[in-house]
KOLPALO-825933 format. One record per residue: residue in three letters; x, z, y of N, C-alpha, C in turn. Coordinates in steps of 0.02 Angstrom, whole numbers. Layout:
residues N
   aa  n.east    n.up  n.north  ca.east   ca.up  ca.north  c.east    c.up  c.north
  ALA       X       Z        Y        X       Z         Y       X       Z        Y
...
This chain:
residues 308
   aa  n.east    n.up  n.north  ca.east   ca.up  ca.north  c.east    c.up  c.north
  UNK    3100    4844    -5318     3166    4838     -5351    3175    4896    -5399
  UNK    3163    4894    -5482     3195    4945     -5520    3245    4965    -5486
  UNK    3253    5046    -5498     3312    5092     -5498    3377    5076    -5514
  UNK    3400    5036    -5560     3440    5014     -5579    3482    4971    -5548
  UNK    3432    4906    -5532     3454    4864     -5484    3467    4896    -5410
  UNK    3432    4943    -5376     3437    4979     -5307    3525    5023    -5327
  UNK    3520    5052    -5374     3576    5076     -5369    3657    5061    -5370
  UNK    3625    4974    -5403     3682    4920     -5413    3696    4885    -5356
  UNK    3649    4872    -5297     3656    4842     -5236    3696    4897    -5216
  UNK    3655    4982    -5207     3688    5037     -5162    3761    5029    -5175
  UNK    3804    5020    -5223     3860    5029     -5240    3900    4954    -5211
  UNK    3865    4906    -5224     3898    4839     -5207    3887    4854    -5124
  UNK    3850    4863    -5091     3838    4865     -5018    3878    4918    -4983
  UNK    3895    4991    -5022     3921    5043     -4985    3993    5025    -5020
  UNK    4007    4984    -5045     4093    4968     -5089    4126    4910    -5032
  UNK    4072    4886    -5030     4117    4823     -4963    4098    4869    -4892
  UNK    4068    4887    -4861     4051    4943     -4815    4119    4958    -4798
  UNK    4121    4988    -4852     4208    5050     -4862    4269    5022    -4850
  UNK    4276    4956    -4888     4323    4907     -4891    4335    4869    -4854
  UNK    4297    4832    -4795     4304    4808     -4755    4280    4826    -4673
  UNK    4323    4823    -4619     4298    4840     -4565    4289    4811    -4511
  UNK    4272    4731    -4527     4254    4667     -4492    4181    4644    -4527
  UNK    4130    4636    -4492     4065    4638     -4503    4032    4576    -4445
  UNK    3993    4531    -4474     3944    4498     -4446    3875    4486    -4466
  UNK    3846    4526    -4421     3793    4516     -4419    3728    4461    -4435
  UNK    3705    4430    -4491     3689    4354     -4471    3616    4344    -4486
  UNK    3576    4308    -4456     3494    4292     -4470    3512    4253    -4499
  UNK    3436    4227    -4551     3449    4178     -4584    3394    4130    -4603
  UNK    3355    4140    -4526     3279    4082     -4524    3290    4054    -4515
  UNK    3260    3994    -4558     3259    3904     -4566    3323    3891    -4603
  UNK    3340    3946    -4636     3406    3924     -4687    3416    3902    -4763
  UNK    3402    3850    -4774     3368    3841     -4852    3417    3861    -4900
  UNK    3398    3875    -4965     3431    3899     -5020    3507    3885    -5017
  UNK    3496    3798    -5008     3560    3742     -5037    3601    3763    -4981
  UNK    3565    3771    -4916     3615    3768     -4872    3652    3838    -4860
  UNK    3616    3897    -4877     3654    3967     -4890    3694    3961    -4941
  UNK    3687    3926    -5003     3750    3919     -5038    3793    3897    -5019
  UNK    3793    3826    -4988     3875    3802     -4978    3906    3846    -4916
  UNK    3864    3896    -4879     3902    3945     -4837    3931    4006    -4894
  UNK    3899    3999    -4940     3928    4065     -4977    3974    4043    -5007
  UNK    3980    3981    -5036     4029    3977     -5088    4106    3930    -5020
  UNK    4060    3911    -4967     4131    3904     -4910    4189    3978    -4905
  UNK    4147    4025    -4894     4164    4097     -4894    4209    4134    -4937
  UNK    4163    4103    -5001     4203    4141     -5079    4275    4103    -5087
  UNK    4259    4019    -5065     4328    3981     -5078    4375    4003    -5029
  UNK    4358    4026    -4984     4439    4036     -4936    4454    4105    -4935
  UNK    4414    4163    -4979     4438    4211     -4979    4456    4265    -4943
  UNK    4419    4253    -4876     4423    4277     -4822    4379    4329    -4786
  UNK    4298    4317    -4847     4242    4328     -4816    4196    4353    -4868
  UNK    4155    4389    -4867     4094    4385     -4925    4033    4400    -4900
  UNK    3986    4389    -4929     3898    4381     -4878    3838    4437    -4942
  UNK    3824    4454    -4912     3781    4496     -4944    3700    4517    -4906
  UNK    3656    4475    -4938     3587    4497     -4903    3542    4561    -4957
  UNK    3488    4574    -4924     3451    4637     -4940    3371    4631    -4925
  UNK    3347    4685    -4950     3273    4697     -4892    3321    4757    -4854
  UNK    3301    4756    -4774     3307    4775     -4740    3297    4860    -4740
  UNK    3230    4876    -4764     3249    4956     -4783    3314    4979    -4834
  UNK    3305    4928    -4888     3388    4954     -4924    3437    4969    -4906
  UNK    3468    4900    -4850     3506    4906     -4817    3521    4953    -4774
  UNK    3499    4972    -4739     3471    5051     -4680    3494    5107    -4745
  UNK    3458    5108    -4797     3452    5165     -4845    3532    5159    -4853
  UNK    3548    5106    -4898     3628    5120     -4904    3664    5139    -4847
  UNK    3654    5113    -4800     3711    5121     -4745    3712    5213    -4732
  UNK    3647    5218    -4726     3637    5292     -4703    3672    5352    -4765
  UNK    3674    5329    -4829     3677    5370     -4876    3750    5352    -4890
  UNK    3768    5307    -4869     3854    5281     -4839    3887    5332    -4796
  UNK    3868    5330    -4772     3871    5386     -4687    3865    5467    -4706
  UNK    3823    5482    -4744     3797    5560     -4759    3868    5551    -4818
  UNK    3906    5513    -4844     3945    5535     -4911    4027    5540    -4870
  UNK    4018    5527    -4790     4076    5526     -4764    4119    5466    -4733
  UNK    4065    5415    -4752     4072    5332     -4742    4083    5354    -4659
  UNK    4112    5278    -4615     4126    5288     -4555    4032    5274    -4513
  UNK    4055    5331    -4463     3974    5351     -4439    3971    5297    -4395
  UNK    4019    5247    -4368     3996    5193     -4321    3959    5141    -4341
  UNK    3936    5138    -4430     3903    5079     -4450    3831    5091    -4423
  UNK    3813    5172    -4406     3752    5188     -4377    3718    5124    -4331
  UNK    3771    5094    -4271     3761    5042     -4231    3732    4993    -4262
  UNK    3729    4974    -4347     3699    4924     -4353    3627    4935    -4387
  UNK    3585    5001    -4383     3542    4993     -4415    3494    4978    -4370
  UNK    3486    4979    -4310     3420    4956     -4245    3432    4870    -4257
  UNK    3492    4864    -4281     3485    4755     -4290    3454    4743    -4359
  UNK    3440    4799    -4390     3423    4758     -4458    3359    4738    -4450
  UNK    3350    4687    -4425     3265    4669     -4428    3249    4593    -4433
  UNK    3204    4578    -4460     3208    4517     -4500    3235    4497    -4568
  UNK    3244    4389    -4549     3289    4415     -4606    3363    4409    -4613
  UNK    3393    4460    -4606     3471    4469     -4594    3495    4497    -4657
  UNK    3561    4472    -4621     3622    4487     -4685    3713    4514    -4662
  UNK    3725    4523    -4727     3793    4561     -4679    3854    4523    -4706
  UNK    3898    4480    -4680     3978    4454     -4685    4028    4494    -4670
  UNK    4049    4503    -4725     4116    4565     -4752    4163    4512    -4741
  UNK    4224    4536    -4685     4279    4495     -4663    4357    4534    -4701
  UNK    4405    4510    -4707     4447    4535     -4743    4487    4545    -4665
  UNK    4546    4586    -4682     4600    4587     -4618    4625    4545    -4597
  UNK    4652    4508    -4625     4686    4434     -4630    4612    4378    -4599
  UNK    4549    4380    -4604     4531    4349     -4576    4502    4333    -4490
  UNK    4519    4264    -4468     4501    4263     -4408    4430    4258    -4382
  UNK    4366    4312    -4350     4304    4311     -4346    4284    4259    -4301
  UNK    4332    4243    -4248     4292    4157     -4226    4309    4110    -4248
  UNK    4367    4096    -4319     4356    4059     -4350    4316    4033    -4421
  UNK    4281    4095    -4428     4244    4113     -4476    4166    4088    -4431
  UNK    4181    4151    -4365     4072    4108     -4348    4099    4019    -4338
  UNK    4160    4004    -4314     4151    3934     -4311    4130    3904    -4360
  UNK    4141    3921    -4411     4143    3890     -4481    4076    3894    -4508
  UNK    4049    3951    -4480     3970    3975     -4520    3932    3893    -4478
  UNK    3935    3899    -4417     3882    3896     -4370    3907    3805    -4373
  UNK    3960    3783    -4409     3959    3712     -4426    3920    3688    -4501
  UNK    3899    3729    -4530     3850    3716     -4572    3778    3703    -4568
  UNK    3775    3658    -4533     3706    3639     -4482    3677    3589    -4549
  UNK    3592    3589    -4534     3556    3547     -4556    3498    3535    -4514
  UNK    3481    3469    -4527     3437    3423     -4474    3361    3457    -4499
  UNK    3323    3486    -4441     3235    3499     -4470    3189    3458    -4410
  UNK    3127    3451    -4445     3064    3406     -4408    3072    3459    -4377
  UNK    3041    3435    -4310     3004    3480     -4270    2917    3488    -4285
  UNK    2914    3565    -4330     2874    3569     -4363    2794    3607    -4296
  UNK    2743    3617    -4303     2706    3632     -4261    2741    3710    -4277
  UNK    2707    3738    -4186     2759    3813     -4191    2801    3833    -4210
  UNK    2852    3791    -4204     2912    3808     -4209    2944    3818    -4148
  UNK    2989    3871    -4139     3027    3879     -4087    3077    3841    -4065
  UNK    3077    3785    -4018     3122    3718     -3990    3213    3772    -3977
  UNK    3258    3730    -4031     3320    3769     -4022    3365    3701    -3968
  UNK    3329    3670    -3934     3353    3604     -3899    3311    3586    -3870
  UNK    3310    3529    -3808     3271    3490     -3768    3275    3441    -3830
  UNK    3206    3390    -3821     3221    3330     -3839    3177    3282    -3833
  UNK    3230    3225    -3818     3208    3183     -3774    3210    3116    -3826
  UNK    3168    3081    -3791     3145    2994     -3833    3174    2967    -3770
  UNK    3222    2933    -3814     3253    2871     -3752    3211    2799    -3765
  UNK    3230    2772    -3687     3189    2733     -3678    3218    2655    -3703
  UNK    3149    2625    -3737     3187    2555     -3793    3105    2550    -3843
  UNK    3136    2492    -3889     3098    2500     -3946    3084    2589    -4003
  UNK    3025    2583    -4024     3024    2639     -4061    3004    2622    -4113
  UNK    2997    2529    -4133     2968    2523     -4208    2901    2528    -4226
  UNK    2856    2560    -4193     2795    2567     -4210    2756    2524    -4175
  UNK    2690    2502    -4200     2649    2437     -4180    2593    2448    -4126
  UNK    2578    2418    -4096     2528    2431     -4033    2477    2484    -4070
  UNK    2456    2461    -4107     2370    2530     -4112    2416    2598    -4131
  UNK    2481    2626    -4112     2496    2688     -4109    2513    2712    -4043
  UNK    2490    2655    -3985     2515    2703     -3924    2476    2755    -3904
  UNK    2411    2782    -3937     2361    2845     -3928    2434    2887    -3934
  UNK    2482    2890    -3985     2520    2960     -3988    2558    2970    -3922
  UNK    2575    2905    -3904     2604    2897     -3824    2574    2918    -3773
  UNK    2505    2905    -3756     2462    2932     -3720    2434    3008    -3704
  UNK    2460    3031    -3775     2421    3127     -3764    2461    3131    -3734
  UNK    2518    3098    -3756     2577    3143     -3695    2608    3110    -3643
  UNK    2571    3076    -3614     2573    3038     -3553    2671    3005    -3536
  UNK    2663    2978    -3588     2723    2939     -3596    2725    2862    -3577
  UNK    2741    2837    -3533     2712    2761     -3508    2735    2722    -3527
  UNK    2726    2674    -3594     2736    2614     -3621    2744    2563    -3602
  UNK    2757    2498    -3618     2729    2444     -3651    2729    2411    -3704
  UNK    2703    2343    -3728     2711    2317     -3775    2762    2252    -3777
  UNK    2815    2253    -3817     2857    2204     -3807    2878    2146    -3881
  UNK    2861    2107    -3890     2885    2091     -3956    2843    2109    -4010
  UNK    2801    2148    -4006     2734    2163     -4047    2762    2238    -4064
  UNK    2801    2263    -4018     2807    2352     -4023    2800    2377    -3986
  UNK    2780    2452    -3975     2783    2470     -3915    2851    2514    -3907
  UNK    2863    2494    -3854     2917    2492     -3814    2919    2560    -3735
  UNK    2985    2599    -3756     2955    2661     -3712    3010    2652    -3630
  UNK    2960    2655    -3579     2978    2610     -3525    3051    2651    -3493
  UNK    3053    2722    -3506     3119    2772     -3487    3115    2835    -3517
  UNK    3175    2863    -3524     3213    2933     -3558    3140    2972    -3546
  UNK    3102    3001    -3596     3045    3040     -3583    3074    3123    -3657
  UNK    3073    3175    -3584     3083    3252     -3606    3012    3272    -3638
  UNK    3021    3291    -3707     2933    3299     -3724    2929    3368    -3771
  UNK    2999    3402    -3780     3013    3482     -3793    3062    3501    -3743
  UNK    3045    3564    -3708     3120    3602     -3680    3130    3655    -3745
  UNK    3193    3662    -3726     3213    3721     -3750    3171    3787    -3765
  UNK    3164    3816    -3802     3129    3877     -3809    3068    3881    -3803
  UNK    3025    3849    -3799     2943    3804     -3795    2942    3816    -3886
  UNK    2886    3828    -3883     2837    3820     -3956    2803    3733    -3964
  UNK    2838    3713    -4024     2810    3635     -4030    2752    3624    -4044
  UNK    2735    3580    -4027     2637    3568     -4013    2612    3503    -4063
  UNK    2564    3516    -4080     2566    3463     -4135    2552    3383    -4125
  UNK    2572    3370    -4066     2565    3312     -4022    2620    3289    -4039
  UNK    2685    3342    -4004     2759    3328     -4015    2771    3314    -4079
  UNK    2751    3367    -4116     2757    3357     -4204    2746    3292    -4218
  UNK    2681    3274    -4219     2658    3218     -4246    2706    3155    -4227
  UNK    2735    3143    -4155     2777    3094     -4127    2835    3095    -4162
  UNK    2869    3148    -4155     2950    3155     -4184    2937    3116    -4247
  UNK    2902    3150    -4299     2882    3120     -4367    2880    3065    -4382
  UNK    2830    3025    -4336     2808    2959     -4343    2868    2916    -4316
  UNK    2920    2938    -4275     2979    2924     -4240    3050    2941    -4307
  UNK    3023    2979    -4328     3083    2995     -4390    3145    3045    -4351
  UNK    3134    3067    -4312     3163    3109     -4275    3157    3177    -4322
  UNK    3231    3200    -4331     3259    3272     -4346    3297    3331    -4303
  UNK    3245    3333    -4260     3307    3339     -4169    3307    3404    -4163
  UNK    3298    3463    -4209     3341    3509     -4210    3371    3536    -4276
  UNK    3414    3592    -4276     3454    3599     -4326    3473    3666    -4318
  UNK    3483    3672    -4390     3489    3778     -4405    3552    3776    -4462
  UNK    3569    3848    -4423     3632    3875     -4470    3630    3948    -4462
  UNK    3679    3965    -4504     3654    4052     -4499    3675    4073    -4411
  UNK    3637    4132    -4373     3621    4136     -4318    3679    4216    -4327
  UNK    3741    4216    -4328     3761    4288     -4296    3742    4308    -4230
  UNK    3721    4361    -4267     3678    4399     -4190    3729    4450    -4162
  UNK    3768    4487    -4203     3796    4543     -4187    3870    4556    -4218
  UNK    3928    4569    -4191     3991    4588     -4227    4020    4631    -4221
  UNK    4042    4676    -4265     4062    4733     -4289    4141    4723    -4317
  UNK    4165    4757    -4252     4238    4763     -4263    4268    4834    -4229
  UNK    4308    4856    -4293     4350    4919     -4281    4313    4969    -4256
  UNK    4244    4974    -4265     4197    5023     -4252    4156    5002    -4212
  UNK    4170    4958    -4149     4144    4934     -4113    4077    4871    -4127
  UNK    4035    4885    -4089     3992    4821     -4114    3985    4767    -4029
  UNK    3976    4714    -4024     3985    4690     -3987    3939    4618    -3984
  UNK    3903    4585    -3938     3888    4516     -3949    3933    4462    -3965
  UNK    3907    4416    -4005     3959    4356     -4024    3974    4314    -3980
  UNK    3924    4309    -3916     3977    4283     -3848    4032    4298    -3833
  UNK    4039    4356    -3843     4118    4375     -3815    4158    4326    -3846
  UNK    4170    4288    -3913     4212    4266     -3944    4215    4199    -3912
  UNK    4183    4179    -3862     4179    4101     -3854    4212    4108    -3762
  UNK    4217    4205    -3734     4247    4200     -3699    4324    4141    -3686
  UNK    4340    4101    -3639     4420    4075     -3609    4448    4133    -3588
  UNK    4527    4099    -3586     4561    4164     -3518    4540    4145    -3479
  UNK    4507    4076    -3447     4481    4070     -3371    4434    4101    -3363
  UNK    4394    4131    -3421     4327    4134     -3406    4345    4252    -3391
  UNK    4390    4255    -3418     4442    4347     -3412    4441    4325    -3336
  UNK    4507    4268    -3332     4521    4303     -3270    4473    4295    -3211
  UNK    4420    4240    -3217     4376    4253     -3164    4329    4325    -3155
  UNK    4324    4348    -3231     4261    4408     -3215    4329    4466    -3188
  UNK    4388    4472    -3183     4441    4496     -3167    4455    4505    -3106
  UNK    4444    4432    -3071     4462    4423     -2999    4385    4475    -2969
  UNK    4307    4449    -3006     4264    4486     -2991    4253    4552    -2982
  UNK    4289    4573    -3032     4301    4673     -3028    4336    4692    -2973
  UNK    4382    4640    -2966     4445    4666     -2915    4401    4673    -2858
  UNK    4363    4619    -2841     4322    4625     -2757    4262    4652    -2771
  UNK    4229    4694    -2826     4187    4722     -2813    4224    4814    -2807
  UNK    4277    4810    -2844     4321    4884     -2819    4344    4897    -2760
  UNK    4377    4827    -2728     4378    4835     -2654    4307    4845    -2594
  UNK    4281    4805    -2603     4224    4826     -2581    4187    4875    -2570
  UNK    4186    4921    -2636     4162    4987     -2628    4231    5047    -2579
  UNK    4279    5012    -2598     4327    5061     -2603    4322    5060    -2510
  UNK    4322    4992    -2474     4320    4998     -2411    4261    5031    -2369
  UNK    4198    5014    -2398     4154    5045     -2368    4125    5119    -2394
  UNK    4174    5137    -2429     4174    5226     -2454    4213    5259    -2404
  UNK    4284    5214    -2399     4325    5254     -2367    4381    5272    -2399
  UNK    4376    5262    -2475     4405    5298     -2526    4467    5233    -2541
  UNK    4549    5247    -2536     4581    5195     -2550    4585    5191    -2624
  UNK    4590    5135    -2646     4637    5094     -2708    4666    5056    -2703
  UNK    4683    5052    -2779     4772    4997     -2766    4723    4931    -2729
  UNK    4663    4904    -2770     4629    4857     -2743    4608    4835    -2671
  UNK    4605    4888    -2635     4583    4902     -2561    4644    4893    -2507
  UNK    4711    4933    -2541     4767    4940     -2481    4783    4900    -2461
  UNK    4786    4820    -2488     4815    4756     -2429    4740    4750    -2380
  UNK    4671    4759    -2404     4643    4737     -2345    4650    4805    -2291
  UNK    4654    4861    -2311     4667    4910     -2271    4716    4881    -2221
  UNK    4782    4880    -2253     4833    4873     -2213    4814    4802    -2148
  UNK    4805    4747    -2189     4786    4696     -2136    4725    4725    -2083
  UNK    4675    4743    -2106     4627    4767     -2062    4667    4817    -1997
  UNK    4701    4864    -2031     4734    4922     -1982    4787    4883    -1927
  UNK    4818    4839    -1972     4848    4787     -1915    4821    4751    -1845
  UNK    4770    4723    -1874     4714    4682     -1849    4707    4736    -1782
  UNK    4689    4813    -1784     4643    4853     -1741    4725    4868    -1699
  UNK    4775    4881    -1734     4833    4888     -1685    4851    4830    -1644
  UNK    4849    4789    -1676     4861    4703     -1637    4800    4712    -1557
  UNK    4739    4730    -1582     4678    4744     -1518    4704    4779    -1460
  UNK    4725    4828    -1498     4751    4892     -1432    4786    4879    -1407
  UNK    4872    4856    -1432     4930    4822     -1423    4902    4764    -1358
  UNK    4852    4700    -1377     4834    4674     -1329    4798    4698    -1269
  UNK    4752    4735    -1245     4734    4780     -1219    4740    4820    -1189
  UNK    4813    4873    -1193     4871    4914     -1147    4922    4893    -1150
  UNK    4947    4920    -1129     5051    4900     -1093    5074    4933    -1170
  UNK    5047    4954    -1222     5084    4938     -1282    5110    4890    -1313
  UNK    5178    4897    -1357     5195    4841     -1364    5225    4847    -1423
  UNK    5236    4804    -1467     5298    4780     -1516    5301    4718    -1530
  UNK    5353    4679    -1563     5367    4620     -1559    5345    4575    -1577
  UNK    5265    4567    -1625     5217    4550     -1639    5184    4529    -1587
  UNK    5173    4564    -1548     5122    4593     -1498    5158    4558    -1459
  UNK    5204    4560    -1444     5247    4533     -1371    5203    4444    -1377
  UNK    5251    4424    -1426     5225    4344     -1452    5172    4322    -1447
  UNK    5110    4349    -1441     5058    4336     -1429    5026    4364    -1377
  UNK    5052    4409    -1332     5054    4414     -1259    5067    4351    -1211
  UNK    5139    4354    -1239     5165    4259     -1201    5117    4199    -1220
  UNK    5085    4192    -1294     5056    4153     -1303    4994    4139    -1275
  UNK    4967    4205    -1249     4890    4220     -1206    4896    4183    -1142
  UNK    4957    4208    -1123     4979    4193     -1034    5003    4129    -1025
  UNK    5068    4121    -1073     5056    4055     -1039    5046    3983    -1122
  UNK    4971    3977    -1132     4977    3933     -1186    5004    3852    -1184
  UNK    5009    3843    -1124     5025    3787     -1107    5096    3770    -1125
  UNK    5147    3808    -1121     5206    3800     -1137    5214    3799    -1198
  UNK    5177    3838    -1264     5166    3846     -1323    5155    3759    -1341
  UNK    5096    3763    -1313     5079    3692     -1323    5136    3625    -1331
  UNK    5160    3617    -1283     5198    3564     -1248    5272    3588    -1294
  UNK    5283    3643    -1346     5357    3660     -1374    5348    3618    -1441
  UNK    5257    3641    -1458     5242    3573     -1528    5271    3522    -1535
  UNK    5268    3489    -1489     5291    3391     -1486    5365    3395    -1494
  UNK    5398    3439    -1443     5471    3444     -1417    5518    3455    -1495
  UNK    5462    3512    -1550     5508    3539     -1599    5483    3472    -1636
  UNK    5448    3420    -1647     5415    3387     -1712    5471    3336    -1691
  UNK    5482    3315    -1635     5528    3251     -1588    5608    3276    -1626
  UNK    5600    3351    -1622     5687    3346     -1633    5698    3347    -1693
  UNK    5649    3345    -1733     5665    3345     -1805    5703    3285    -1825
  UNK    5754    3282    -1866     5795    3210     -1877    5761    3179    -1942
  UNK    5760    3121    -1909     5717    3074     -1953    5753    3030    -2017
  UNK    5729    3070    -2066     5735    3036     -2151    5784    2984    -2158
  UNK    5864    2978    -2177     5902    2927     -2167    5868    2874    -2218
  UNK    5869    2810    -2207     5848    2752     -2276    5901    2775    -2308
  UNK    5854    2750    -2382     5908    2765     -2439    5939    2706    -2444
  UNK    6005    2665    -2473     6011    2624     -2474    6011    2599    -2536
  UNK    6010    2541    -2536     5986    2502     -2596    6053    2498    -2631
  UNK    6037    2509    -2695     6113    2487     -2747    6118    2427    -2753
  UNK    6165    2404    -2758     6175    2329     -2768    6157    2316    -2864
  UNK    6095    2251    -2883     6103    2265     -2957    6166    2231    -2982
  UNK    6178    2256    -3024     6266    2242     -3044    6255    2180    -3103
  UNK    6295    2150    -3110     6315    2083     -3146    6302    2101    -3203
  UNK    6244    2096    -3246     6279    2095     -3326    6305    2029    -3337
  UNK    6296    1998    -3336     6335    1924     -3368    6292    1898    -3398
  UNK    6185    1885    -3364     6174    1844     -3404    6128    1813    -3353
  UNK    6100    1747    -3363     6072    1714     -3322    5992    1710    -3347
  UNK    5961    1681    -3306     5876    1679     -3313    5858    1643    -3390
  UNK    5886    1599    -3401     5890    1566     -3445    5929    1572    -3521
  UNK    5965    1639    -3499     5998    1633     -3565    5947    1681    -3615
């Protein structure tokens, strides 16, 4: 890259840097030209967002020479992600960042499953006609897919899984999908990483629920109690099982010696004599007064007959 041009990126790259402090991170393998445009110009039209790619040492170079001029030192966090081929989405204040990756990551396009390619999906051939004529069930056979012939096609006998997920495609699979006309996975830009208010963070977090807070919530709570009981050490988290537990060991003793309180009494009598306990069940369910009928309203006259 002439000098010229390096110094025209440095300024465009360390000018939005400065200006904005909402950042996404985004890869951009298997992303074709056409289809990075209509994400850029989605971006440019709502005014919300702007996208800027690099070679990867530039990027590092600006950021760092960003940083040495007094730039904020937390962009440091993003130079161990620059690898590959990535790019950076400048978010405005006003914009919302999971409605923005929503927006990126709906710009999908359909690709063959090319040989070695990395499977971003299972995929499966359901079972039916596939259109193709008996002398092609050899492609059926490498991959031990069990046919027949029906109608002068062959015909695939049930749901057959022939990529998982994350598997390298084999040129068996290749060749089938193809000959099948199958486009069964699909790419959009990949945010890897988000950069907010200094902070950098994974883009899962954004797809966090509150159900999904308050369960890892309820989780903290009983892993603080937990420690907190078998340390010894109280917290707010710990003091009701404390307290019930400490109950529990007074309730023991209470039963056990001529100690007493009125807790304790009640379930003294209940030890000795349970039989009477028993036999008070029926006596209290019997005296309960039983549900008066409601009575029926009478329906009142409008003044018209079946017929009118």
């Amino acid at each position: 890259m002439p000098n010229a041009k390096k110094e025209e990126y440095d300024e465009r790259l360390q000018g939005l840097l400065s200006k904005y402090n909402k950042l996404l991170l985004v890869h951009a393998d298997n992303v074709g030209s056409k289809q990075f445009q209509t994400v850029r110009a989605m971006l440019r039209n709502s005014g919300d967002a702007e996208i800027i790619m690099g070679k990867n040492t530039q990027m590092r170079r600006s950021i760092r020479d960003l940083i040495s001029k007094g730039g904020n030192p937390a962009l440091e966090a993003l130079l161990p992600h620059l690898v590959g081929n990535v790019g950076i989405i400048c978010l405005t204040e006003k914009a919302d960042i999971k409605d923005v990756v929503d927006r990126i990551r709906a710009v999908k396009v359909g690709a063959l499953a090319k040989v070695g390619a990395l499977a971003t999906c299972d995929v499966t051939i359901p079972a039916g006609g596939t259109g193709m004529d008996p002398s092609q069930t050899a492609y059926f056979q490498i991959l031990n897919i069990p046919t027949k012939i029906n109608k002068g096609q062959v015909e695939i006998v049930g749901d057959q899984n022939i990529i998982k997920k994350g598997e390298r495609v084999g040129p068996s699979e290749s060749a089938l999908c193809t000959k099948m006309g199958l486009r069964p996975f699909s790419y959009a830009l990949n945010v890897l990483q988000v950069f907010e208010d200094s902070n950098l963070y994974d883009p899962m977090v954004l797809d966090l629920t509150d159900e999904d807070l308050s369960t890892r919530f309820r989780e903290g709570v009983s892993n603080v109690a937990s420690v907190s009981l078998a340390t010894g050490i109280p917290t707010l988290a710990s003091v009701p099982h404390s307290i019930i537990n400490s109950f529990k060991n007074v309730l023991s003793i209470a039963l056990g010696t001529d100690y007493s309180f009125p807790v304790a009494d009640k379930i003294k009598d209940m030890l000795a004599n349970p039989g009477a306990f028993a036999a008070a069940a029926p006596v209290a369910a019997a005296a309960a007064p039983a549900p008066e009928p409601e009575e029926e309203e009478e329906e009142e006259d409008m003044g018209f007959s079946l017929f009118d």
